[in-house]
C-alpha positions in Angstrom: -9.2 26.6 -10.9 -8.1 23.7 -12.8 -11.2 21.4 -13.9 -10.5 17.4 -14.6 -13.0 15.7 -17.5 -14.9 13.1 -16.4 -13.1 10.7 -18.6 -9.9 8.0 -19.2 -8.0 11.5 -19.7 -9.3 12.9 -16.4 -8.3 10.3 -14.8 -4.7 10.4 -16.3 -4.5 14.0 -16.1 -5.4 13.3 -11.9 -2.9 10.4 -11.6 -0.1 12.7 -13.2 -0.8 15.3 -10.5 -0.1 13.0 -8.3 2.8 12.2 -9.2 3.9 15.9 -10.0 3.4 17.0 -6.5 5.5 14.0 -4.8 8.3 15.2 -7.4 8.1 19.2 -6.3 7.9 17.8 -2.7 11.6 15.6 -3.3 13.0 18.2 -5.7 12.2 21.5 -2.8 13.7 19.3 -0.5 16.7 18.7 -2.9 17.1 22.4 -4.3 18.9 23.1 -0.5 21.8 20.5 -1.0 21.9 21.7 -4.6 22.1 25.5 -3.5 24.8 24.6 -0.9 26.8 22.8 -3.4 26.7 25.9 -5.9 27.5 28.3 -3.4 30.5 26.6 -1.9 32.6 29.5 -3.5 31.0 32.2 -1.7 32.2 31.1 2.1 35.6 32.2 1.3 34.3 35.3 0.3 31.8 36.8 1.9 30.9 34.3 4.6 28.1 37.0 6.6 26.4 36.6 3.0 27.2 33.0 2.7 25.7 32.5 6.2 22.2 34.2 5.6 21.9 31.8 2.0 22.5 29.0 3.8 19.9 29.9 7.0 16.9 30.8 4.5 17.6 27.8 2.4 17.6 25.3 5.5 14.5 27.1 6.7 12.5 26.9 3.5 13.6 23.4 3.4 12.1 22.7 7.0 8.9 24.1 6.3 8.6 22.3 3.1 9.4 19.0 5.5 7.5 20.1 8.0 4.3 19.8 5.7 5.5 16.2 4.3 2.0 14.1 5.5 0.2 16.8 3.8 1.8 16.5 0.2 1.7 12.9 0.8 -2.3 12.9 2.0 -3.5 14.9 -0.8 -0.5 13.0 -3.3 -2.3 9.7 -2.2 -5.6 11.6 -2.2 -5.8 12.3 -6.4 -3.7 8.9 -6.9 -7.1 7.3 -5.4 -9.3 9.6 -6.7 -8.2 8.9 -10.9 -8.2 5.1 -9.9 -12.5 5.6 -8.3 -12.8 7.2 -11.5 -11.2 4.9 -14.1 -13.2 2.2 -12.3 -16.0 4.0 -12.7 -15.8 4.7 -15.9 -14.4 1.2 -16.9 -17.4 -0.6 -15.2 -19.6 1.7 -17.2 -18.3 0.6 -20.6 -18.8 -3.2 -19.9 -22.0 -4.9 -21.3 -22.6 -8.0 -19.8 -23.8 -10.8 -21.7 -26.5 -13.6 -21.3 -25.0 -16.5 -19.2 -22.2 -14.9 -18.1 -21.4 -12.8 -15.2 -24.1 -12.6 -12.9 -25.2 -16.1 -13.8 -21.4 -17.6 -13.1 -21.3 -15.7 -9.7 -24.8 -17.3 -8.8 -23.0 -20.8 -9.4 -20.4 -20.2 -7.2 -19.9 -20.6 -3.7 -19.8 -17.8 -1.4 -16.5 -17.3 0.3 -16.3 -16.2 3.7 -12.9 -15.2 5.6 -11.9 -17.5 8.3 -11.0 -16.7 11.3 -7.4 -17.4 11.1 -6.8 -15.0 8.3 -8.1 -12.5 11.0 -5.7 -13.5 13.4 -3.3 -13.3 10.6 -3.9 -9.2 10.3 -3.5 -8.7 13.7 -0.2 -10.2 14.1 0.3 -8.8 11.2 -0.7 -5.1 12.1 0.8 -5.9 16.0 4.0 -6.6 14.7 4.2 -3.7 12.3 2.8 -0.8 14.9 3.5 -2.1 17.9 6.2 -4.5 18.5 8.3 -3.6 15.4 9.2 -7.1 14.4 8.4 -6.4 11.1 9.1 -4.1 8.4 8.0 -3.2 4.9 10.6 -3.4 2.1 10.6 -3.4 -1.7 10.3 -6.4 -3.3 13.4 -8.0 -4.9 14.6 -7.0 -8.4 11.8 -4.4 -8.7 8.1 -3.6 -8.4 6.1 -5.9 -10.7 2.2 -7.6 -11.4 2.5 -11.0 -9.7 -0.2 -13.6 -10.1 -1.6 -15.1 -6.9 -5.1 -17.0 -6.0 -7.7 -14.3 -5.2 -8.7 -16.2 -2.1 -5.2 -15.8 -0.5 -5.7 -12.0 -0.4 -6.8 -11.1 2.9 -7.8 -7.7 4.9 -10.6 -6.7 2.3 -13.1 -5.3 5.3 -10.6 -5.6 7.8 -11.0 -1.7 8.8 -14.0 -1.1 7.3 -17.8 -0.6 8.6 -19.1 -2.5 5.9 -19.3 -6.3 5.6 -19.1 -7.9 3.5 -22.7 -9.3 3.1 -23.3 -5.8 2.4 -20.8 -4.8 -0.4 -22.9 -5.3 -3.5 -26.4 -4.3 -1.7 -25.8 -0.9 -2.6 -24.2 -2.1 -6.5 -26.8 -4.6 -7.3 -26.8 -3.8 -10.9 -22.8 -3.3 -10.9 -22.1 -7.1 -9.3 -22.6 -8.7 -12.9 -20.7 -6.4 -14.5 -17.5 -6.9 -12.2 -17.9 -10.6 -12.6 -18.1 -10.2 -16.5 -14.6 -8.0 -16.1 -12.6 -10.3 -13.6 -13.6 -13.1 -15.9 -11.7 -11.8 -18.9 -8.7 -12.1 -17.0 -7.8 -15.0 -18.4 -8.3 -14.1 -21.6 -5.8 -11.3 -21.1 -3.6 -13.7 -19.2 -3.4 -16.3 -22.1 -3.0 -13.6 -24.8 -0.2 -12.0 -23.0 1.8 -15.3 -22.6 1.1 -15.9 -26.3 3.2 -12.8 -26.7 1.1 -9.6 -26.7 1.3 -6.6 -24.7 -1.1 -4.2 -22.8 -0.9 -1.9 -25.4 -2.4 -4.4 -28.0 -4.5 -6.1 -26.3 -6.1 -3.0 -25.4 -7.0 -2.7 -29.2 -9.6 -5.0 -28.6 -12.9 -3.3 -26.7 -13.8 -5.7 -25.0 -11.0 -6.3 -22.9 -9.8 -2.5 -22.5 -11.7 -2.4 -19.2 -10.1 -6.0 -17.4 -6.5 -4.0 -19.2 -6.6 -1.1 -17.3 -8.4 -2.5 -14.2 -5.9 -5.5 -13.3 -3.2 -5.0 -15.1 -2.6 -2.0 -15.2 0.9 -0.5 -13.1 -1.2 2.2 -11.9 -4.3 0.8 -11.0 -3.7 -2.9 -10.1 -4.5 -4.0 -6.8 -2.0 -3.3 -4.3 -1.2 -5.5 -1.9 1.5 -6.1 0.8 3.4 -10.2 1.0 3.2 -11.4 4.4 4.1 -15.1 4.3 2.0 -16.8 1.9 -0.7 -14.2 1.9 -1.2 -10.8 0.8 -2.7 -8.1 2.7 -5.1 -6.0 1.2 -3.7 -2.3 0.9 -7.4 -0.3 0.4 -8.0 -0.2 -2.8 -9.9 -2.5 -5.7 -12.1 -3.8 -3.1 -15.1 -5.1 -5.5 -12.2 -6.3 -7.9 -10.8 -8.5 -5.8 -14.5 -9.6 -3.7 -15.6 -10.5 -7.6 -12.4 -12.5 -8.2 -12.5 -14.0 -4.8 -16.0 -15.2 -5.1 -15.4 -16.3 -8.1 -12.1 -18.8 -7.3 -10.0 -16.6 -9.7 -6.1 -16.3 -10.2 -5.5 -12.0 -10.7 -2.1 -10.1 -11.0 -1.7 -7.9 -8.0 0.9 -5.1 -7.7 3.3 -6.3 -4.3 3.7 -3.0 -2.9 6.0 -4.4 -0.3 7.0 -7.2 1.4 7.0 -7.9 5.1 10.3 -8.4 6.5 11.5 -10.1 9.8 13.6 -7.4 11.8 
């Protein structure tokens, strides 16, 4: 049995997984076309033996479909399980400092969902399941971070049991340091428009943590467009009730983007 460090390298060695098994998934699913293709010769032939290839190929290749939620379930599965431990491990690591995080989120307002963003979800949700006037497509000229206000992001307890008066009774001490990570954010924004990459501002310690938490392809928040708003896909939900409360700007990854049919 394979065994996975806790550590930046476990966490990387679980998001690769991921990624390896949607690849064998697409590439079994492939190696029938291939084989076909290679084989072409053979119907000439001997076309019994040709036949019988052909049948056991398309038969592996419907099992292997057949079993398509599962590869994706447990794909999605260790993809969310190295982000829970990067965070984990990147909340950890940050010290916060007098004055700062816990005291700037005391000093801000709470913000509370309105009603209309609920509505919002539901016609949102409605039109994707049930009417299917909507669909999901990829956003134009690639997948990108895109910067957009916190506070526009909506659906963070939408299907969840907890509220969110709840969400940090059961982090009290981990509250400050979100707050102290979503506030370097702009640092890392400024240094990056200044010319700097990921890679170097990384180099500093101090900001290695807001790096791979928000900007970071792989474990940015992920959210869907929908109009001027952006639906919360599941994930980063403390990173973006932090930013949220605290009236910040954060880069999001648009997963996709909801299109009229």
């Amino acid at each position: 049995m394979t065994r996975f460090d806790v550590s930046s390298s476990g966490a990387n060695a679980l998001m690769e997984l991921s990624r390896k098994l949607l690849s064998t998934y697409e590439n079994l699913v492939n190696a029938g076309v291939v084989l076909e293709e290679r084989i072409g010769f053979l119907e000439g032939r001997d076309a019994e033996l040709y036949t019988k290839i052909i049948e056991a190929s398309q038969h592996i290749t419907f099992l292997v479909k057949k079993d398509r939620d599962n590869f994706f379930q447990l794909s999605n599965k260790l993809k969310l399980l190295s982000i829970k431990l990067q965070e984990i491990l990147d909340i950890s690591s940050v010290s916060v400092t007098a004055n700062s995080g816990e005291q700037n989120v005391r000093n801000e307002t709470m913000f509370i969902e309105s009603i209309e963003e609920k509505n919002i979800l539901d016609n949102f949700y409605n039109s994707l399941n049930v009417t299917k006037t909507i669909n999901l497509i990829d956003p134009p000229g690639g997948h990108r971070l895109s910067w957009v206000h916190s506070r526009d992001i909506i659906g963070v307890f939408h299907f969840e049991s907890i509220k969110a008066d709840d969400l940090w009774n059961h982090h009290t001490g981990n509250k400050a340091k979100f707050a102290e990570l979503a506030l370097k954010i702009g640092t890392v924004r400024t240094m990056i428009e200044g010319g700097m990459n990921l890679e170097q501002i990384k180099q500093d310690s101090t900001l290695t943590a807001c790096v791979e938490q928000y900007f970071s392809l792989n474990r940015a928040v992920r959210v869907y467009q929908y109009g001027d708003k952006y639906i919360f896909s599941g994930e980063g939900r403390r990173r973006v009730r932090i930013a949220q409360e605290l009236g910040l700007d954060i880069p999001v990854f648009i997963a996709k983007i909801a299109h009229i049919v």
